[in-house]
N, C-alpha and C positions, 0 to 999 in steps of 0.2 A: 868280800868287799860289797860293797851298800852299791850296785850300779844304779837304779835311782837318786843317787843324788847329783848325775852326770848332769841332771836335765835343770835342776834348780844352783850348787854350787858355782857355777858360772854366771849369773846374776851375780849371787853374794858376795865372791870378790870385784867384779869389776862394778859395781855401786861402791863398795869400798872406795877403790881408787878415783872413779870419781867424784864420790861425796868429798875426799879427802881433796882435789885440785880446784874444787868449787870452794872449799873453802880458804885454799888458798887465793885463787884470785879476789873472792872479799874480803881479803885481808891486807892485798897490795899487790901481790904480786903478778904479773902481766901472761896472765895462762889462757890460750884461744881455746875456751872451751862453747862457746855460744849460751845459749841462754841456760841451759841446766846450770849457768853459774849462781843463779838465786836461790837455786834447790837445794842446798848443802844440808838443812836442818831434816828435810823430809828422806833425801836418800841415805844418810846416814841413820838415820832412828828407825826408816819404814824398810824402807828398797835392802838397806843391810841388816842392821838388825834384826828386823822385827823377820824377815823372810827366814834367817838363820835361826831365830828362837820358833819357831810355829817346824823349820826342819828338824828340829833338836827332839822337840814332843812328837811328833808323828812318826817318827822312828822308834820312839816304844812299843806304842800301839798297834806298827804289825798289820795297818788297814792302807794297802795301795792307794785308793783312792783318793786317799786325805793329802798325799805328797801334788794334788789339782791346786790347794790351798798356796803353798809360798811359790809355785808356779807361778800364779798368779800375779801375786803382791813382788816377786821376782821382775813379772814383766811390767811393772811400772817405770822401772830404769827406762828401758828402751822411749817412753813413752815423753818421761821427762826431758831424753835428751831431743825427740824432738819437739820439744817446747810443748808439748800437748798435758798441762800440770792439770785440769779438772780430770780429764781420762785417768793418769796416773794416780793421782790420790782417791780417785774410785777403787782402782785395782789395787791400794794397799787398803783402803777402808773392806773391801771383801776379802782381804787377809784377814783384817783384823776380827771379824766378824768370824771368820774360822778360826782362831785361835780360839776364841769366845765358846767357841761350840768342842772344839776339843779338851778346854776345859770342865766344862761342863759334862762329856764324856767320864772323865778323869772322877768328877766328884760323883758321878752316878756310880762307878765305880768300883773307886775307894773311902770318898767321903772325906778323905784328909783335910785339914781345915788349911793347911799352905797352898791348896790345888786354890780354897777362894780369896785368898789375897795374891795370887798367881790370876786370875781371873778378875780381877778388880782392874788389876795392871793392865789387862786386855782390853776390858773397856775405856780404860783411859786412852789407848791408844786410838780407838775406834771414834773415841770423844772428838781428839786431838783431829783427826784424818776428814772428818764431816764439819769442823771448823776449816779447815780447809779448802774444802769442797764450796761452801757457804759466804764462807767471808776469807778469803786467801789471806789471813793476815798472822805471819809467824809469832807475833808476840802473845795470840789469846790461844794457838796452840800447844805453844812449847812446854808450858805448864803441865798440860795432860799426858804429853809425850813422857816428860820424867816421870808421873804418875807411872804410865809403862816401864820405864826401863827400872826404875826401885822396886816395885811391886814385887815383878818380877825375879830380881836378884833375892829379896827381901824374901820371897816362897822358898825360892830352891834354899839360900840359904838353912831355912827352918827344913825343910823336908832332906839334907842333910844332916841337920844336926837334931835330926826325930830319934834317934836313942840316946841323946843327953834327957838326962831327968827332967822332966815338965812339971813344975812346981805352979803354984795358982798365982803367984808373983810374978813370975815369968812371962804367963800368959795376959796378967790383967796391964803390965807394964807394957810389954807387946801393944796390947789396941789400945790403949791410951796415946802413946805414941803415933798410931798410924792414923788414928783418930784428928788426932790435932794436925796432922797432917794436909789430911782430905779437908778438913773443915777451912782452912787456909788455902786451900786449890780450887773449892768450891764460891770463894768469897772473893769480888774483887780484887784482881793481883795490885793494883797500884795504890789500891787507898787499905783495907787492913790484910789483904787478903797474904801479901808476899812476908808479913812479920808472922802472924802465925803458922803459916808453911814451912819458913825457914825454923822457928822454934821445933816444929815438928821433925824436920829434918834431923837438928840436933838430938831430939829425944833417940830418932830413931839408930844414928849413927852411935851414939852412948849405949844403947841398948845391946847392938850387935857388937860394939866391945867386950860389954860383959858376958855377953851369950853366948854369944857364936864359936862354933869350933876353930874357928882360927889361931884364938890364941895356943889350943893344943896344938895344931900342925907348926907351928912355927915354932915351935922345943921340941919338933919331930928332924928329919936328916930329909937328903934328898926335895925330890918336889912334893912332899909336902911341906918342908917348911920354906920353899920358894912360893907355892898358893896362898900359905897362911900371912907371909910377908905382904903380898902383895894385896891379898881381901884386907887386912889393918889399913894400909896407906890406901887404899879406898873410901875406909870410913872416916879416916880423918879427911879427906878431899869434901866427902860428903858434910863433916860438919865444918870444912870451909865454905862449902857452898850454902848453909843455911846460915851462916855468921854473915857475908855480902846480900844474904835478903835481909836480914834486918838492921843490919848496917849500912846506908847509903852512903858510899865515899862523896856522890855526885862529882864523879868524871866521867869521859865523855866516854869511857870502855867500862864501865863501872858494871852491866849488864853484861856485856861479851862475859869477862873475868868470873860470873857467878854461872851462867851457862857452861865454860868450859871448866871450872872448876867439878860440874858435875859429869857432862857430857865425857870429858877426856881422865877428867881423876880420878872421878869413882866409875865411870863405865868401861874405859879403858883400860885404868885395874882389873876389874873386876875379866874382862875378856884375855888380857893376859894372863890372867891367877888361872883360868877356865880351861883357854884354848888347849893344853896336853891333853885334856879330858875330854873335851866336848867335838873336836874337830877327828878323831877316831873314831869316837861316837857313832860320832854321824854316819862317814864312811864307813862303817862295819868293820875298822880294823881292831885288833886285839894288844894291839902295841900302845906304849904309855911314853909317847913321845919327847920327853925331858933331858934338857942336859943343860949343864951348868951355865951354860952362852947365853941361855933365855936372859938369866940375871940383867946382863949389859942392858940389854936393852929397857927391862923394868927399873932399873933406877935411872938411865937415862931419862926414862918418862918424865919420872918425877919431878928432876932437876929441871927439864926444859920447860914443862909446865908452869912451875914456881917460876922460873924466870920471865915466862909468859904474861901472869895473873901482876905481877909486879909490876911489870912493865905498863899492864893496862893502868892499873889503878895509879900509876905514875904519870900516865898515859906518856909514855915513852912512843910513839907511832914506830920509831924504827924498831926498837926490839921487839917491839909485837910484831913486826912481821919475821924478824929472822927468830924467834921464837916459834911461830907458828910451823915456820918450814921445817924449824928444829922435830917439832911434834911430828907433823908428816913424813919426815925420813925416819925417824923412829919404828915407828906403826908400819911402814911398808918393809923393814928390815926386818924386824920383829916377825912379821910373817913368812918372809924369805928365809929367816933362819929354822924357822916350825917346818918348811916345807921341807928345808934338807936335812934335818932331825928323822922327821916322816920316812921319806926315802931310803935314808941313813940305815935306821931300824927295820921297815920292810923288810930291804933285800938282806940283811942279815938273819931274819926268821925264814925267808925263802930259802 
């Protein structure tokens, strides 16, 4: 077992849980959490996330020192809750700034061409964290922030699926997509910038359709065809959330409904499809944590979501909020059930 990750996994989850109660109290519900309740988009994407993706890579690499890195961006939590948000988004902007450098690492390397659009995503995050720093204002971050979390998905996916045949189509279709992408995140998001993002979006969710190994693990048994299920319903999330950028319903959750469509459909996918894999990983254990129960909870997701995204665009205000809670007991399940999986299997190899 990985005892270095004693020092950082305890961040990881309890940013979870709080990102996850911050989000519920702006959504209605009456939770005393003090002021980290504005924080919900930074300790979700930064404080969780991004400290968990920067543990995931420096665990390859075999270099102690670098586990300083999501330490850091780790102790942003602490800093948000109490109310001290420039300190904190310092301490995930020098995460980000180390992810940055170990990918960099990675391509010095290996040179793989997934490690630089895994590195693209880093910046973006970095973008994202110094808009904050600068100008506190979540709507001219959020953009960059996705930049991060797709980027990212978007490498590992290819750096999995690097022994499927690489044909010149594949690759030119690949940066034309991510292409239109970027050029749409680099352009004013409210006058052209969020229509060609979102097209890009679609390009790129279309793409991982056709490409990506998913669709083989899901004609596979087992978790593999529980991960390949659950990366599809990811990318369709994904090109629901680039169909509400360029579609303005103009209601008053019309924006929530496109953020959680990405934040909760495709990233929350994508962490469910992952977590058997990735949370072992980490820990150093050798066990492939899966059993049939995960399911519950991945199509629960979906159902709650859609009823969520409906709800906005209906702007239903009450079932958006017992939607939202729906999500949140979900996700907190979901991990409670990983944990006793985890455990489960241990002591059975012990």
């Amino acid at each position: 077992m990985n005892k270095k990750i004693f020092f950082v996994l305890p961040f990881v989850l309890i940013s979870l849980v709080v990102g996850i109660l911050s989000g519920l109290f702006r959504i209605g519900w009456s939770i005393p959490i003090g002021e980290v309740a504005g924080e919900h988009g930074a300790l979700m994407t930064g404080s969780f996330l991004g400290t968990l993706i920067v543990l995931e890579r420096i665990v390859a690499l075999k270099k102690k020192w670098l586990y300083v890195i999501p330490v850091i961006s780790g102790l942003s939590l602490v800093f948000f809750i109490l109310g001290k948000q420039a300190i904190a988004m310092s301490l995930l902007t020098i995460g980000s700034l180390g992810l940055i450098y170990i990918y960099i690492d990675l391509i010095n390397r290996f040179g793989e061409y997934y490690f630089y659009v895994m590195m693209v995503g880093a910046v973006g995050w970095a973008v994202g964290n110094i808009i904050m720093i600068v100008t506190p204002f979540y709507p001219q971050a959020a953009p960059w922030w996705i930049v991060f979390i797709l980027l990212t998905v978007f490498g590992e996916r290819l750096e999995l699926s690097k022994f499927l045949p690489q044909t010149r189509r594949k690759k030119v279709t690949m940066i034309i997509a991510i292409s239109v992408f970027m050029v749409g995140i680099i352009l004013p998001y409210h006058a052209i910038g969020k229509f060609i993002s979102g097209a890009g979006l679609i390009l790129m969710a279309i793409w991982l359709l056709k490409y990506d190994i998913a669709r083989k693990s899901v004609k596979a048994q087992g978790m593999h065809r529980y991960t390949g299920s659950l990366l599809l319903a990811g990318y369709f999330w994904l090109m629901v959330c680039g169909f509400l950028m360029i579609v303005d319903f103009e209601t008053l959750y019309n924006y929530d409904a496109m953020l959680h469509a990405f934040f909760l459909g495709f990233t929350f996918s994508m962490i469910f499809a992952h977590a058997p894999i990735i949370f072992p990983g980490v820990a150093g254990l050798t066990i492939r944590p899966f059993h049939d129960t995960l399911y519950i909870w991945a199509i629960l997701l979906q159902i709650s979501l859609a009823f969520r995204i409906i709800s906005e665009l209906l702007m239903e205000s009450q079932y958006r909020t017992i939607s939202g809670m729906l999500n949140a007991v979900i996700i907190i399940l979901f991990f409670i059930n990983l944990v006793i999986i985890i455990i489960s299997k241990q002591r059975k190899v012990a």
